[in-house]
C-alpha positions as CSV (number, residue, x, y, z in Angstrom):
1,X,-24.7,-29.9,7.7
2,X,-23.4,-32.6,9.8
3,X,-20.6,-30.3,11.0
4,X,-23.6,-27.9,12.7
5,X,-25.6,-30.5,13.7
6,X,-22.6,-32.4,15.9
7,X,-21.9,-28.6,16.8
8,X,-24.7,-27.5,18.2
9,X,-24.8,-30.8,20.2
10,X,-21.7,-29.6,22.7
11,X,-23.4,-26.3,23.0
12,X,-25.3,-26.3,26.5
13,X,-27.5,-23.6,25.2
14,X,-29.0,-26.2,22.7
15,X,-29.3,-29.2,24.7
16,X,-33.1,-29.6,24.6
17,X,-33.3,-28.3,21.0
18,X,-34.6,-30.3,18.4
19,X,-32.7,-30.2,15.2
20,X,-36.1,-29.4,13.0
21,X,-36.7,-26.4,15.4
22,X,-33.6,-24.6,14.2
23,X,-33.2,-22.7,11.0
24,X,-29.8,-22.4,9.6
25,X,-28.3,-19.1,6.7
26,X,-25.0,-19.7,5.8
27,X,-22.9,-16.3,5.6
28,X,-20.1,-14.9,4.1
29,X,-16.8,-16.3,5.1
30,X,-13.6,-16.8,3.1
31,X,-12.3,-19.4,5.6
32,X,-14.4,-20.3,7.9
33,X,-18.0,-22.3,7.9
34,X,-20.3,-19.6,9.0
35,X,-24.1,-19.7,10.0
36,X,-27.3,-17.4,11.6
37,X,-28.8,-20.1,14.3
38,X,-32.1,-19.0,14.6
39,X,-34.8,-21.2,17.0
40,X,-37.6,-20.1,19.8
41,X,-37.4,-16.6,18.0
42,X,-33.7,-15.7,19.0
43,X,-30.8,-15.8,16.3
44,X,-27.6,-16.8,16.7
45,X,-24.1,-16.9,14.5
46,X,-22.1,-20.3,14.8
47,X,-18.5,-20.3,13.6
48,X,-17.2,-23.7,12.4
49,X,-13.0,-23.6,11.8
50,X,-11.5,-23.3,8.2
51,X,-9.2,-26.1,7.3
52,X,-6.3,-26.2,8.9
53,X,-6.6,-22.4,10.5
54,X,-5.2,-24.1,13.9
55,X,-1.6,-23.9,12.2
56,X,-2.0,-20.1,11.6
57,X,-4.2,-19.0,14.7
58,X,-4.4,-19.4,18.1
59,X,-7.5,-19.8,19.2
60,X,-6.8,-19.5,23.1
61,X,-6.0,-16.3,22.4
62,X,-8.6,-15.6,20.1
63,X,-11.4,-16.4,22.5
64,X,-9.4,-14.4,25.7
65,X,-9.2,-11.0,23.3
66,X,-12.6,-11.5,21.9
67,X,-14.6,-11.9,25.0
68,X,-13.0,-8.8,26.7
69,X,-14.2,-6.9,23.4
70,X,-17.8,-8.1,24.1
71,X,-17.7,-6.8,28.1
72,X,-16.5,-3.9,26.1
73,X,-19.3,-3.9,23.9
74,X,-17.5,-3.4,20.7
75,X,-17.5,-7.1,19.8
76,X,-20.7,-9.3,19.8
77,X,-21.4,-11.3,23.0
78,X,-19.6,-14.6,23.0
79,X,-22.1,-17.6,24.3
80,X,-19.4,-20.5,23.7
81,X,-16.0,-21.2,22.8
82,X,-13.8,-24.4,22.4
83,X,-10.4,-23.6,22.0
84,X,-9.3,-26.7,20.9
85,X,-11.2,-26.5,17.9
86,X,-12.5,-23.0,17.3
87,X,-16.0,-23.5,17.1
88,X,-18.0,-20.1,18.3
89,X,-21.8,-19.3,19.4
90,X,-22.0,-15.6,19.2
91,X,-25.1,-13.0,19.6
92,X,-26.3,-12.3,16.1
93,X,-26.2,-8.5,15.3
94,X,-28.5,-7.7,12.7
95,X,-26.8,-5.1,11.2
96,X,-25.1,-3.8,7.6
97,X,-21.8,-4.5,7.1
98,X,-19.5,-1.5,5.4
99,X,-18.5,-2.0,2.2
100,X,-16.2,-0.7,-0.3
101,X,-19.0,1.5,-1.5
102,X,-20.1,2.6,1.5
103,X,-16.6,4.0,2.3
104,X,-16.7,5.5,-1.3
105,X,-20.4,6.9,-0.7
106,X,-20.5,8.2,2.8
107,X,-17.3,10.2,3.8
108,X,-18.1,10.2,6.8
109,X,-17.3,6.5,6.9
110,X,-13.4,6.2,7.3
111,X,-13.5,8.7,10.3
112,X,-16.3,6.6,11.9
113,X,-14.4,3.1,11.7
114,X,-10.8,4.9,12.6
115,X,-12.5,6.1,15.6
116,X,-13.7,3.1,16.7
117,X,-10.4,1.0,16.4
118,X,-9.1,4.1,18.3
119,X,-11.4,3.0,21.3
120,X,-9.8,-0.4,20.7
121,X,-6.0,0.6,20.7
122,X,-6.8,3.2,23.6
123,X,-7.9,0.0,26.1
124,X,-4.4,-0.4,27.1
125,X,-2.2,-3.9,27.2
126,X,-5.6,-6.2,27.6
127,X,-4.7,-8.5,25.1
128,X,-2.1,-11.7,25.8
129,X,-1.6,-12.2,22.9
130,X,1.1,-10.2,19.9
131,X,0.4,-10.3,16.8
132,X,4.1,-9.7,14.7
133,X,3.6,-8.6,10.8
134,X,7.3,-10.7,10.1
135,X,6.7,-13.6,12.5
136,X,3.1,-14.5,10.2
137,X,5.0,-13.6,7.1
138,X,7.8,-16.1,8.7
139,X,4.8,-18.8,9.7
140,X,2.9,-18.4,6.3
141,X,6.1,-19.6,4.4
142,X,6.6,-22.0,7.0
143,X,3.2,-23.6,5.9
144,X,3.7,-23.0,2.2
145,X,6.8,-25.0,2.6
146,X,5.1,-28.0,4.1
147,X,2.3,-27.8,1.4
148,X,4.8,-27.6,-1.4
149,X,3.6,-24.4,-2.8
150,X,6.0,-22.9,-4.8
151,X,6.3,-19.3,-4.3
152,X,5.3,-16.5,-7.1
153,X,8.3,-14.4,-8.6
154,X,6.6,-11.4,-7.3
155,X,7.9,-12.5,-3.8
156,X,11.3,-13.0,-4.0
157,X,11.1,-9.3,-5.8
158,X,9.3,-7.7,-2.7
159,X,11.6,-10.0,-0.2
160,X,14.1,-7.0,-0.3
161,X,11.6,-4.0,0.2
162,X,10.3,-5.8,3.1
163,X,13.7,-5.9,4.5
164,X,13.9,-2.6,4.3
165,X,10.3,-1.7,5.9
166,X,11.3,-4.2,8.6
167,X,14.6,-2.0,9.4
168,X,12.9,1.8,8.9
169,X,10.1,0.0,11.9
170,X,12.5,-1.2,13.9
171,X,14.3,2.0,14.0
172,X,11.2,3.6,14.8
173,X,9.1,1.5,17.2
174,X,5.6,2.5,18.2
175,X,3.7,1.3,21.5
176,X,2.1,-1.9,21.1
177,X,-1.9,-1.8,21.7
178,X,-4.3,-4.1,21.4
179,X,-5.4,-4.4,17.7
180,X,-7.8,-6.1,15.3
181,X,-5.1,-6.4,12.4
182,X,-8.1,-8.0,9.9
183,X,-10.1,-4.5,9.5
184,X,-11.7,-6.4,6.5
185,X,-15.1,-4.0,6.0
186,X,-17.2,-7.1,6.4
187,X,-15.5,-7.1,9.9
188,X,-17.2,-3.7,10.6
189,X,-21.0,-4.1,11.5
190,X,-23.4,-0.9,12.1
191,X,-26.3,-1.4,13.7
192,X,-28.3,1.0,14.0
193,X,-25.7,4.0,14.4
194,X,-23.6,1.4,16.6
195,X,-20.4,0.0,14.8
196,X,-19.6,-3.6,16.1
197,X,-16.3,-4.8,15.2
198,X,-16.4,-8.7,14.9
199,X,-13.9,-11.6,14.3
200,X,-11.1,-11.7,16.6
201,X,-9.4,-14.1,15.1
202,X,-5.5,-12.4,14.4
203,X,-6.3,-10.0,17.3
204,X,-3.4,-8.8,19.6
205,X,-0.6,-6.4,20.8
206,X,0.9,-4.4,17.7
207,X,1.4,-0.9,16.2
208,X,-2.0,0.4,15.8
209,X,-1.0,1.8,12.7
210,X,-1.5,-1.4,11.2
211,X,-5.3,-1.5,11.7
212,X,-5.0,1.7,10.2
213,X,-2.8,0.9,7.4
214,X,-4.8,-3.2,6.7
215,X,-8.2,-0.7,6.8
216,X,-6.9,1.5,4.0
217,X,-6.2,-1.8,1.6
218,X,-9.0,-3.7,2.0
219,X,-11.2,-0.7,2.3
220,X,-9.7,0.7,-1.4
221,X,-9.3,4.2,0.2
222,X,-7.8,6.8,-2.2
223,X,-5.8,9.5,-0.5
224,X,-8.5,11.8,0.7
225,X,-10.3,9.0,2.7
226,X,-6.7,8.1,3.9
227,X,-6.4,11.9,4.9
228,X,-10.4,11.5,6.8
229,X,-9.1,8.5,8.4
230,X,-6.1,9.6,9.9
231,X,-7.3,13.1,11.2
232,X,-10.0,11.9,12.8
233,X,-7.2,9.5,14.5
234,X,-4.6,11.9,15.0
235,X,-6.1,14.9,14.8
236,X,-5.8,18.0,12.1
237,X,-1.9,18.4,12.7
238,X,-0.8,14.5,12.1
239,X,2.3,14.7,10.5
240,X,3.7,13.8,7.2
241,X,5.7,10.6,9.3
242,X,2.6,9.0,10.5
243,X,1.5,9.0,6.6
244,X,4.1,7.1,5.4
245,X,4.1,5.1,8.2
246,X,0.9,4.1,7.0
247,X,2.2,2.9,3.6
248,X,4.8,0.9,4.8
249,X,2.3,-1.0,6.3
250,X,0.1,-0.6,3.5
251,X,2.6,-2.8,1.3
252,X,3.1,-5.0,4.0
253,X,-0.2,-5.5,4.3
254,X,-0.5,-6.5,0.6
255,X,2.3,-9.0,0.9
256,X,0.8,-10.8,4.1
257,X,-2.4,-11.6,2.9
258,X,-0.9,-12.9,-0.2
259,X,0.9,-15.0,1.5
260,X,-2.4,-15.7,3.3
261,X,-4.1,-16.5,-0.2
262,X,-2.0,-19.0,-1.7
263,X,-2.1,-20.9,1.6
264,X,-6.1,-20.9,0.9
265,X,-5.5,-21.9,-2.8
266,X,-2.5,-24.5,-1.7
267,X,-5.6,-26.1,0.6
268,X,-7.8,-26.0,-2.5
269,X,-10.1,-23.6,-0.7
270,X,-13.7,-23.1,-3.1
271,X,-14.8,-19.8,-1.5
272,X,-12.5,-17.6,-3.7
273,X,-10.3,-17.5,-6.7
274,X,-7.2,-16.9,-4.1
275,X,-4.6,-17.6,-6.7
276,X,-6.0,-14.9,-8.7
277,X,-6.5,-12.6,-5.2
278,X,-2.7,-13.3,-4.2
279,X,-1.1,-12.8,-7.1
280,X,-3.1,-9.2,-7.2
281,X,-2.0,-8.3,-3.9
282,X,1.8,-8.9,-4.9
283,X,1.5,-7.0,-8.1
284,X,0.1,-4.0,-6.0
285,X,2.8,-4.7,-3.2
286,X,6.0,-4.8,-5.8
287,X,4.5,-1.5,-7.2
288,X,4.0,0.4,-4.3
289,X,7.5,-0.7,-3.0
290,X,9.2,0.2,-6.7
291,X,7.3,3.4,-6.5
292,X,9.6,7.0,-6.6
293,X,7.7,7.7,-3.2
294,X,8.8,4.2,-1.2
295,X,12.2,5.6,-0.5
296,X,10.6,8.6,1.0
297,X,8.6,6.9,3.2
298,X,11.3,4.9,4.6
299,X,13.7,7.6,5.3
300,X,10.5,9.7,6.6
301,X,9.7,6.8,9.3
302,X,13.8,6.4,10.2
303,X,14.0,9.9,10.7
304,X,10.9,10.5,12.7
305,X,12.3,8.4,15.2
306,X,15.4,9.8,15.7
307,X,13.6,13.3,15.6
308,X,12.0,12.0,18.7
309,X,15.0,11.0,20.4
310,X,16.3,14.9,19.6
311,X,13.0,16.6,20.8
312,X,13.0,14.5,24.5
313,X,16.5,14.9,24.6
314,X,16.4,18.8,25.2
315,X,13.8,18.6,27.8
316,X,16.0,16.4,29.5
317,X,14.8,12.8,29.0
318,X,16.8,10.2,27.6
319,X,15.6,8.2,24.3
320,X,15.1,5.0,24.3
């Protein structure tokens, strides 16, 4: 506990504190050091940084798109920051965080979470900050690479299909919004009816249907809690595009936290079996990009663009 103790030191808030008048909980957290601060009746969450998470996020950033989510009211009120390191003093909400089951057991759960990143994406260009699916793929094997991790054969068989995926978004670009892009269920907290969306960490400009698409994987939605979740986005009349828009990002999704993983394993992280947890989330990324349907998708998301270009073309608007 030395790490909290020099911690709480630099924190102006507990300055005349004494160390046997706090009460320390570790929580859940796959790279960071987490902790509820409780003392003088008032509770707290302290963030310590994972190892080496400075060479995969920017914290400046981080702290400039998560304090504009507090004003908001979506994210929990930030008390302290240091950029430099990553350390965090938060509000503690008391609340339940969703879960796999939850999503399976209330179905009124995906709608609820879509909507609230909606309120997120719909905040306009707020964030500095852009977060590129490519560029971390590019900057995870950038770390591997300096680790000396080799890479699983399940990569170099999805390297391809991501090329593709890459191509069928470029052809079809989206307007950036501000975004979560780590819609992990643990991320989602409801209080009391309220749903607080916490840990900013990968936060910045991208395609919103990312959020949507990162929600779906690590939520385990089957296709009627994909359908929920995007018609209470889009509305009733989303079309067939914006669904396979949402699996491209759905493999890529798969492939970038693996990548993610066996960085964790490469840094001999204890808080998971992430060899185990990367190597999963290739298997399911090679399957769903081998799949009859991939194709499909792709040549749905290429053409959608191009449809658009048609459409504002006869009212008399040139595509761009």
């Amino acid at each position: 506990m030395d790490g909290v103790c020099s911690a709480l030191a630099r924190i102006a808030l507990f300055k005349d504190v004494r160390p046997e008048a706090v009460e320390l909980e570790p929580l859940d957290s796959l790279t960071n050091a987490t902790y509820k601060v409780t003392t003088g009746g008032l509770a707290y969450t302290l963030r310590l940084p994972g190892k080496d998470t400075y060479e995969y996020v920017d914290r400046a950033a981080e702290e400039h798109n998560a304090r504009i989510m507090a004003a908001t009211g979506v994210n929990a009120k930030v008390l302290y920051f240091d950029a430099t390191d990553g350390t965090m003093l938060s509000e503690f909400v008391e609340g339940v965080s969703m879960t796999e089951t939850r999503f399976r057991d209330e179905p009124e759960a995906p709608a609820r979470v879509a909507l609230a990143l909606k309120r997120v994406h719909r905040l306009g260009p707020v964030f500095k900050s852009r977060f590129d699916v490519f560029a971390m793929i590019d900057v995870y094997l950038g770390i591997l690479r300096k680790l000396g991790a080799p890479l699983p054969e399940d990569y170099h068989e999805v390297e391809q299909g991501a090329r593709a995926v890459r191509r069928a978004l470029d052809a079809s670009p989206m307007p950036l919004s501000p975004c979560h892009n780590d819609p992990w269920p643990a991320n989602f907290l409801d209080a009391g009816g309220r749903l607080y969306i916490i840990d900013w960490e990968f936060s910045g400009m991208n395609d919103p249907m990312w959020d949507l698409g990162d929600l779906s994987v690590e939520a385990g939605f089957e296709p009627e809690q994909d359908r929920v979740m995007i018609e209470a986005y889009y509305g009733a009349a989303a079309s067939l595009a914006l669904y396979s828009r949402l699996a491209l990002y759905k493999a890529l999704s798969d492939l970038l936290w693996a990548l993610w993983g066996l960085i964790q394993h490469a840094n001999d992280n204890p808080r998971n079996d992430f060899l185990t947890y990367a190597l999963g989330r290739l298997g399911r990324c090679k399957a769903l990009m081998g799949s009859t349907e991939f194709g499909s998708h792709l040549d749905a998301v290429r053409a959608h663009r191009q449809e658009t270009i048609r459409d504002t073309s006869l009212l008399g608007f040139s595509g761009t």
